[in-house]
C-alpha positions in Angstrom: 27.6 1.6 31.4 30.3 4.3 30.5 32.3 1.7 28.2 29.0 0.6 26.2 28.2 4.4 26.2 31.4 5.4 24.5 31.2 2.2 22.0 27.8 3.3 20.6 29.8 6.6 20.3 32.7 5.0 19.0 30.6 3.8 16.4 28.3 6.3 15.5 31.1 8.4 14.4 33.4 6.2 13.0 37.0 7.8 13.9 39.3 5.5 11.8 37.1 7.2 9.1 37.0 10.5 9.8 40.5 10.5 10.2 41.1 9.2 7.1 39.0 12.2 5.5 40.4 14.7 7.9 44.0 14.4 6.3 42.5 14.8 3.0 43.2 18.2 1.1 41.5 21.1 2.8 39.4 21.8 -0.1 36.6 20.0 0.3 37.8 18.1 3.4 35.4 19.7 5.6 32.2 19.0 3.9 33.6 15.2 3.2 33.9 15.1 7.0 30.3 16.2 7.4 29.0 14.3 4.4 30.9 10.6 6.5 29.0 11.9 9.8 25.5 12.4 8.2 26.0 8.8 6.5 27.3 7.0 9.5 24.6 8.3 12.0 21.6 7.3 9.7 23.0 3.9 9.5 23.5 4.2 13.2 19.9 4.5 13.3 17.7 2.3 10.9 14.4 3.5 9.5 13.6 0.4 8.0 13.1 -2.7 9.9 12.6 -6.1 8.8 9.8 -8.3 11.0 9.2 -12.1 10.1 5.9 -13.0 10.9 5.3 -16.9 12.4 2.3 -18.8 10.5 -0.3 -19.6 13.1 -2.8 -22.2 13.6 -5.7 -20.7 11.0 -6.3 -22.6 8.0 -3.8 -21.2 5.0 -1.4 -19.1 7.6 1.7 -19.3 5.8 5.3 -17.4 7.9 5.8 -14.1 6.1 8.6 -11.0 5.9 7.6 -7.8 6.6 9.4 -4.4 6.2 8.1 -1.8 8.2 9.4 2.2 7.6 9.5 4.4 10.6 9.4 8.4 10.1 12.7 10.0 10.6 13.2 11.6 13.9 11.6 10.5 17.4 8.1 9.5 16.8 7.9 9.2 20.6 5.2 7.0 21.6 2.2 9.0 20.1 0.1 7.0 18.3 0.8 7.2 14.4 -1.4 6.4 11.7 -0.6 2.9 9.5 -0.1 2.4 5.8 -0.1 -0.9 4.9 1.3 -0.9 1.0 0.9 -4.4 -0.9 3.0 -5.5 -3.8 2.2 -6.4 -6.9 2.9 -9.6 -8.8 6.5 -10.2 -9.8 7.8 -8.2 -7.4 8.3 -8.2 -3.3 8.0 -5.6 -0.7 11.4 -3.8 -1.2 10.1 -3.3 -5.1 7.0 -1.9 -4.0 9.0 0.3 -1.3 11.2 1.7 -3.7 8.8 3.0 -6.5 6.1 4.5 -5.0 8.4 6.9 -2.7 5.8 6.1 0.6 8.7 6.1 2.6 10.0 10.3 2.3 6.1 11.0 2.2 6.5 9.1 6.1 9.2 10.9 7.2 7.1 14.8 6.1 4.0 13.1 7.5 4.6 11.2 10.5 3.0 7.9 9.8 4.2 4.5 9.8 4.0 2.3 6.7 4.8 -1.2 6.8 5.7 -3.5 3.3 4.2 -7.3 3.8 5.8 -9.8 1.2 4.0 -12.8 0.5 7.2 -14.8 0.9 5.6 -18.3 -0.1 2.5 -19.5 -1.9 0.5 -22.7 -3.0 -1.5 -22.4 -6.5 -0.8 -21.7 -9.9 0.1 -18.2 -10.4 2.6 -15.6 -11.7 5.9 -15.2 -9.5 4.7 -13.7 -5.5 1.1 -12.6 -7.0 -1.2 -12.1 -3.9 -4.4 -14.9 -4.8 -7.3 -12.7 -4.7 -8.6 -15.0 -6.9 -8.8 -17.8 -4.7 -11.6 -18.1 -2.4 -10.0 -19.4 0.4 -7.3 -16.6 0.4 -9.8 -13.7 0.9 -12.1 -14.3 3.7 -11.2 -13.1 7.6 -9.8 -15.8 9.9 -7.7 -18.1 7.7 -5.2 -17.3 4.4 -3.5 -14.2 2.8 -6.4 -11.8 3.8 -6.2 -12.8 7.8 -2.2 -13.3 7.7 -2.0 -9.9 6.9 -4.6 -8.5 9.4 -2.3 -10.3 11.8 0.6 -8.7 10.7 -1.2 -5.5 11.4 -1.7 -6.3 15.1 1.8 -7.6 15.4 3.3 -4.3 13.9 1.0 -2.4 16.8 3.0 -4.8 19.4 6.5 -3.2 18.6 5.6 0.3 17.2 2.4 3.2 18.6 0.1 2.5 15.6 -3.1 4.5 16.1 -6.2 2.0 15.8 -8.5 4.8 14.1 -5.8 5.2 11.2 -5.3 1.7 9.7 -4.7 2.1 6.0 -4.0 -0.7 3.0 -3.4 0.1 -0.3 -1.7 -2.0 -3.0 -0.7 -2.2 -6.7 -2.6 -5.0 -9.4 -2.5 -8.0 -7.0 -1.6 -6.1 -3.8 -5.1 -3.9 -5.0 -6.9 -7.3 -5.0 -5.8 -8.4 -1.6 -6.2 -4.5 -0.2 -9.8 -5.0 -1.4 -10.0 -7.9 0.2 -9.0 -6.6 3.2 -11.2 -3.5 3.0 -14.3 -6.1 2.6 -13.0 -9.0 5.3 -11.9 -6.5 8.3 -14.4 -4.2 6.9 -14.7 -3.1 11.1 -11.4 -2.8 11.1 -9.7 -1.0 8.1 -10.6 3.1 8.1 -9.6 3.4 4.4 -8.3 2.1 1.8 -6.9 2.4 -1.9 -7.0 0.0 -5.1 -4.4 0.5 -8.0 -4.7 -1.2 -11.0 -6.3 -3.4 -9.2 -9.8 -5.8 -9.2 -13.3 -6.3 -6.8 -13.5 -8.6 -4.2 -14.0 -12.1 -4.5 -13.4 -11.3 -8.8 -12.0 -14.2 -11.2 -9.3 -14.9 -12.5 -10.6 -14.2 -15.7 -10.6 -10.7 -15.3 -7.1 -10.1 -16.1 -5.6 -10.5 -19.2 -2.6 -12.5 -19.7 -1.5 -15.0 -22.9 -3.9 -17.3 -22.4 -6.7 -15.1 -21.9 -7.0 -12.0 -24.3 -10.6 -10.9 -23.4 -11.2 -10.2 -19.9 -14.1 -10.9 -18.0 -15.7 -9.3 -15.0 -18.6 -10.9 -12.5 -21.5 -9.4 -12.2 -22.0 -6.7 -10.1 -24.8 -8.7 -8.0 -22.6 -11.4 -8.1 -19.6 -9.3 -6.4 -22.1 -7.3 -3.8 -23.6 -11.1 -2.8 -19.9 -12.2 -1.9 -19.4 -8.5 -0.2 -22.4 -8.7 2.1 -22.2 -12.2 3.0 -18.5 -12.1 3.6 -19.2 -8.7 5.7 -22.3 -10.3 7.7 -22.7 -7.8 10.7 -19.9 -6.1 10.8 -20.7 -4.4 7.5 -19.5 -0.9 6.9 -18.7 1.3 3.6 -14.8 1.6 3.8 -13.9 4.6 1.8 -12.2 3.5 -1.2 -10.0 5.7 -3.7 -9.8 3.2 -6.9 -7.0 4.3 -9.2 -6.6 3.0 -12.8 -4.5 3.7 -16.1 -7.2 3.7 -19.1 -4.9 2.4 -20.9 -4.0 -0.4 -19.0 -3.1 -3.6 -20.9 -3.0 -6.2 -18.0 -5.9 -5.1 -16.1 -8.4 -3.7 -18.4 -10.6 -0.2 -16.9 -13.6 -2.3 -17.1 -12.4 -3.6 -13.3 -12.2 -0.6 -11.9 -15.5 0.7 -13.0 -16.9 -2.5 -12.0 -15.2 -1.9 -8.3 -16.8 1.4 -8.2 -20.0 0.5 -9.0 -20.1 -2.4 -7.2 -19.1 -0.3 -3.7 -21.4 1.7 -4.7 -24.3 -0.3 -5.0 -23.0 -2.5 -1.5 -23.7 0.8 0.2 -26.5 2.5 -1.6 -24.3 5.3 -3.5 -24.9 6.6 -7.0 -21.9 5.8 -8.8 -23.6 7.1 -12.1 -23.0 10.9 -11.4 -20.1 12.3 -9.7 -21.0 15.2 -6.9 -17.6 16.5 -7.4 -14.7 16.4 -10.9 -11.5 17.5 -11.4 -9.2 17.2 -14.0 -5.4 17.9 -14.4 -2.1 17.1 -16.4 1.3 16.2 -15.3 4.0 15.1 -16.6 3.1 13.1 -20.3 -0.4 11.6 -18.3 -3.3 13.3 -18.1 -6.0 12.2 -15.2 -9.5 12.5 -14.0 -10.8 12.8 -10.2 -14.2 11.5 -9.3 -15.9 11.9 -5.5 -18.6 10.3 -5.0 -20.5 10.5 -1.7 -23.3 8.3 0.7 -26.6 10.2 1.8 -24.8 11.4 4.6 -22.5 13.6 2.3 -19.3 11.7 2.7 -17.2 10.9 0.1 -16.9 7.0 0.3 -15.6 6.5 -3.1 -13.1 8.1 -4.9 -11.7 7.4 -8.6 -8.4 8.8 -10.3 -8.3 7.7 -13.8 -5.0 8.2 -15.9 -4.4 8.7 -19.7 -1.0 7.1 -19.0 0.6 3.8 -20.9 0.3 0.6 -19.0 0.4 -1.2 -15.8 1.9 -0.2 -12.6 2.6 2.7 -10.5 2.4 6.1 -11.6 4.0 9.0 -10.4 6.9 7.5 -7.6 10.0 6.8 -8.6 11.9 4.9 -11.5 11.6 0.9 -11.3 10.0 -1.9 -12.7 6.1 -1.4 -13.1 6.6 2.6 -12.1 5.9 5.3 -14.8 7.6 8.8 -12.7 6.3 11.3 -15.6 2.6 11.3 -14.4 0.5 12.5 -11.2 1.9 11.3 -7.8 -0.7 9.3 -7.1 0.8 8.5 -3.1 -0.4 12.1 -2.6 -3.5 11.7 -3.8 -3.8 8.0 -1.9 -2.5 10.0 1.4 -4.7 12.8 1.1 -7.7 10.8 0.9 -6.4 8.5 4.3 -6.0 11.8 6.5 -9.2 12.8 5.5 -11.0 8.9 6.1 -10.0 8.2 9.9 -11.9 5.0 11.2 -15.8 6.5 12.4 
């Protein structure tokens, strides 16, 4: 016991090192030394972990990787709330990780948030897009939708998640699949966000790429029919914060309006007048904040609409599909979770 003792000491401190910077010129030798301790001991002790999830017996269950960021210091064993945050197409879960900063809002906050990759994939699509398109990826017990609900109760196995504060949220196809989620664990999911991303059970139509420059959205009646019949008893409003660039040139507004309204007229909510507006301007993007709430006064849907450039993330930090000069929208997304615990 004493030897393994003094080996994790051994290497938490790194001697050889500290030596080294210890006969280095006084100036500045000090704070080098501190600098080499504070390095060593975080990567002494990991806050990111890396799961690989087993495909199971369920029709479509593919094995996945999984990142999943613990909040800095000793969490203990109190239950902590999940964050469940989806990538987008073209990229995988350390992409996502790194651009939307979810990780230092963790460590303030004290919740969990865990980084799925799809890994591997059957259809034709772009490079690791989530296929919210495709019918049998989006309905509970078999595909992408129930591999990742999975994942969920695997993360719970190793880490104190809190099963009233289960949150997904994802960018353009990671919104798909989070919608997806929010409609087939309806029971199960206590909130959830949508950027630049599409309604359930949508077409692939909707989404403009080369080959198709108009997009094309269902009909509303068409997307609540899929919503209730995919719900069936366990039906329940999720509260949903939908968060879309005007000027978005992969995914056009029109989704996210139809998302909105379609939510809205799932679970009897005017979608046509807002009970409460804000407006604001950061950075180069200005944005727009729309609550609107069921009979019971709650507000079940939420929209932030940008004036910023394109598609992707806005607000977190520099990458590909991130634009940093506009609202952080993680706060916004956060906000609305600690406010929308499971009922």
């Amino acid at each position: 016991m004493i030897i393994r003792s003094w080996r994790k000491f051994r290497a938490l401190f790194r001697w050889s090192k500290l030596k080294q910077l210890a006969r280095a010129p006084l100036r500045g030798g000090i704070q080098a030394v501190l600098a080499a301790w504070r390095e060593h001991r975080r990567a002494a002790l990991p806050n990111d972990v890396t799961h690989t999830f087993l495909a199971k017996s369920y029709p479509g269950s593919r094995t996945r990787r999984y990142l999943v960021h613990v909040p800095r210091g000793n969490p203990g064993r109190r239950p902590r709330p999940l964050v469940l945050v989806l990538h987008g197409c073209r990229q995988d879960h350390r992409d996502i990780e790194q651009i939307t900063g979810f990780n230092q809002l963790a460590d303030r906050q004290g919740f969990l948030v865990a980084y799925p990759f799809i890994t591997s994939y059957r259809g034709l699509r772009n490079r690791n897009c989530w296929g919210w398109w495709f019918d049998r990826e989006i309905h509970a017990g078999a595909g992408e939708v129930e591999d990742l609900w999975q994942i969920v109760e695997e993360i719970g196995l190793h880490y104190p998640v809190d099963p009233l504060r289960i949150h997904v949220c994802g960018l353009s196809s990671g919104a798909g699949m989070a919608v997806a989620m929010m409609v087939a664990h309806a029971d199960k999911i206590a909130s959830g966000a949508a950027v630049a991303g599409v309604p359930y059970a949508e077409k692939a139509e909707a989404v403009r790429h080369e080959l198709n420059r108009k997009p094309r959205n269902r009909p509303v009646a068409s997307i609540v029919a899929a919503m209730r019949a995919e719900m069936g008893d366990a039906a329940r409003a999720v509260p949903i914060q939908i968060v879309h660039s005007k000027h978005d040139d992969k995914v056009d507004i029109k989704s996210a309006q139809v998302l909105r309204d379609s939510w809205g007229h799932c679970f009897d909510i005017d979608t046509r007048y807002a009970v409460r507006k804000y407006d604001g301007h950061e950075g180069s993007t200005g944005w727009e904040h729309r609550l609107y709430r069921n009979t019971s006064g709650e507000s079940v849907i939420e929209t932030l609409f940008l004036d910023g450039p394109g598609h992707g993330w806005y607000g977190g930090d520099p990458g590909d599909y991130s634009f940093p000069d506009a609202p952080d929208i993680k706060r916004f997304i956060w906000k609305f979770f600690e406010t929308h615990p499971l009922q």
